[in-house]
N, C-alpha and C positions, 0 to 999 in steps of 0.2 A: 217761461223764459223766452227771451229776444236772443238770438245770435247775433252779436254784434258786440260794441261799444259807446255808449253814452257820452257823445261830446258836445261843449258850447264853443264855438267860434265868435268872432268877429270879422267882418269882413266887407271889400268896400262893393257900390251896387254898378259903379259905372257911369254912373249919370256923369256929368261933367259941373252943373251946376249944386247936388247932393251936397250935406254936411260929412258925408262920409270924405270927400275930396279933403275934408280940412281934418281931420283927422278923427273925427266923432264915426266910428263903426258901429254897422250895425249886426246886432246882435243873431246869432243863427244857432240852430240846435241839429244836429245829425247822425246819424247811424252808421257808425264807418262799424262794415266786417269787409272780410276777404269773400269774393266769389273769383271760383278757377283763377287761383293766383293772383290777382287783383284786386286792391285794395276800393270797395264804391261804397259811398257815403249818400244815404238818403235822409233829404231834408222831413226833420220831424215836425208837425206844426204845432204851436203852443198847445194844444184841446191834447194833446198825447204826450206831451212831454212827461209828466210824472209819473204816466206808465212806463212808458218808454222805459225811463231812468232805470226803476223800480227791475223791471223785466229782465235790462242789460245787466245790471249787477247781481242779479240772482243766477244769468248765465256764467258769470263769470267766478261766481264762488264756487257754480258748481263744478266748473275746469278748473278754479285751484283743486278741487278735492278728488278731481278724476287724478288730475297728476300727482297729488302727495300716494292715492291708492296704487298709482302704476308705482310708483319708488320705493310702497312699501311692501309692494308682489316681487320685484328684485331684490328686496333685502331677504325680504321671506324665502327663497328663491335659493339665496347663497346659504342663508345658516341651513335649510335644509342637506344642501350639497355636502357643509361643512360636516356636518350631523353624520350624513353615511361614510364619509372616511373618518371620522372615530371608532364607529358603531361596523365597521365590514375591515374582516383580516383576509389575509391572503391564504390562496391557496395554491399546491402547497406549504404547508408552514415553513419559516425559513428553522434552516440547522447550523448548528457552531460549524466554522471552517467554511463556511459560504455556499453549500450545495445543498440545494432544493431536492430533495426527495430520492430515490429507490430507483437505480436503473432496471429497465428490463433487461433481460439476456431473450434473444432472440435464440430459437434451436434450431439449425439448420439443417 
């Protein structure tokens, strides 16, 4: 796996005299990921592109599948939760007339 993303641009070089000035761009391939909050794009050169591609997208399946597992450890998560207040009563039990339980008398 490549951390990153797989992109093709277009883009112009500068030149003043270039075909890119008339509107024929030229073609670019790069690595855009995030480092420390910022987004940097490295130019991939043709001899790696295919890996590249190949690489990028096997990361990136593998983070769809991190995050359907994190969604589905909170789903897991809550029916458990859901589960113990089915399955756990109170104690102690409640009584007709609305009082919980047996007072003590204290002996003075």
């Amino acid at each position: 796996m490549i951390r990153g993303t797989f992109v093709s641009q277009a883009r112009r070089c500068g030149k003043p005299t270039c075909r890119c000035t008339r509107g024929q761009l030229h073609p670019i391939t790069v690595l855009s990921a995030s480092v420390a909050g910022q987004t940097r794009n490295t130019y991939v050169p043709a001899a790696d592109r295919a890996r590249v591609q190949r690489l990028s997208q096997s990361y990136q399946s593998f983070r769809r599948a991190r995050a359907e597992l994190g969604r589905l450890a909170v789903r897991s998560v809550q029916i458990v939760d859901a589960l113990q207040d089915l399955l756990t009563e109170p104690y102690p039990p409640s009584t007709k007339g609305g009082k919980t339980g047996a007072r003590s008398r204290r002996k003075g």
